[in-house]
C-alpha positions, -999 to +999 in steps of 0.1 A: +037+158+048+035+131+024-002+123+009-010+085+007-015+074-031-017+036-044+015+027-061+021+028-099+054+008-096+049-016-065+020-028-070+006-066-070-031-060-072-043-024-068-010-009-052-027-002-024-002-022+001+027-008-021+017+030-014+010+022+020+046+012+023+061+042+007+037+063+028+051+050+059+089+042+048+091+004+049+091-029+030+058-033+010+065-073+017+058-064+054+026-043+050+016-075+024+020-101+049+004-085+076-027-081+051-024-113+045-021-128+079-050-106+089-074-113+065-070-147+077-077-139+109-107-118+105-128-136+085-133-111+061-132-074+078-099-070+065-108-078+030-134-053+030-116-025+039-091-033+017-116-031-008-131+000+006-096+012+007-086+010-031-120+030-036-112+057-016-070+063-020-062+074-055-037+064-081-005+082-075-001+105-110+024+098-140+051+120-125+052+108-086+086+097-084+095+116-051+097+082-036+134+067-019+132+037+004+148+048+034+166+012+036+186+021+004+205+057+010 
C-alpha cells in the first residue's frame, strides 16, 4: 500500500495536490482544479483543510522516486 506524502517534484504551493495525485494514480491538474473549484464553492471549508492538510501529510523524503504515472507506461 502506498503511504500519502506531499510531492517534492509536482508541487505548486505545498505539494500537497501533487502527492494526492500520485497517491491515487491521476493528473495532479485534475485534483488542482477540483481544489480550486471547491474552494470556491465552499466559502472557505476547503481552504482550511487544505491548510490543515499540508500540516498533517509529510514531505515525501529525498529518495521517493517509486512514483510512474499510470498514463505513461
Amino acid at each position: 500500500m502506498n503511504k500519502l506524502f506531499r510531492s517534492r517534484t509536482d508541487s505548486k504551493l505545498t505539494g500537497l495536490c501533487g502527492g494526492l495525485a500520485e497517491w491515487l494514480g491521476i493528473n495532479a491538474t485534475m485534483i488542482r482544479l477540483l481544489v480550486i473549484i471547491a474552494a470556491l464553492c465552499s466559502f472557505g471549508t476547503v481552504v482550511l483543510i487544505y491548510m490543515i492538510g499540508c500540516l498533517l501529510v509529510p514531505k515525501a523524503p529525498q529518495n521517493h522516486y517509486d512514483f510512474t504515472p499510470p498514463y505513461q507506461s
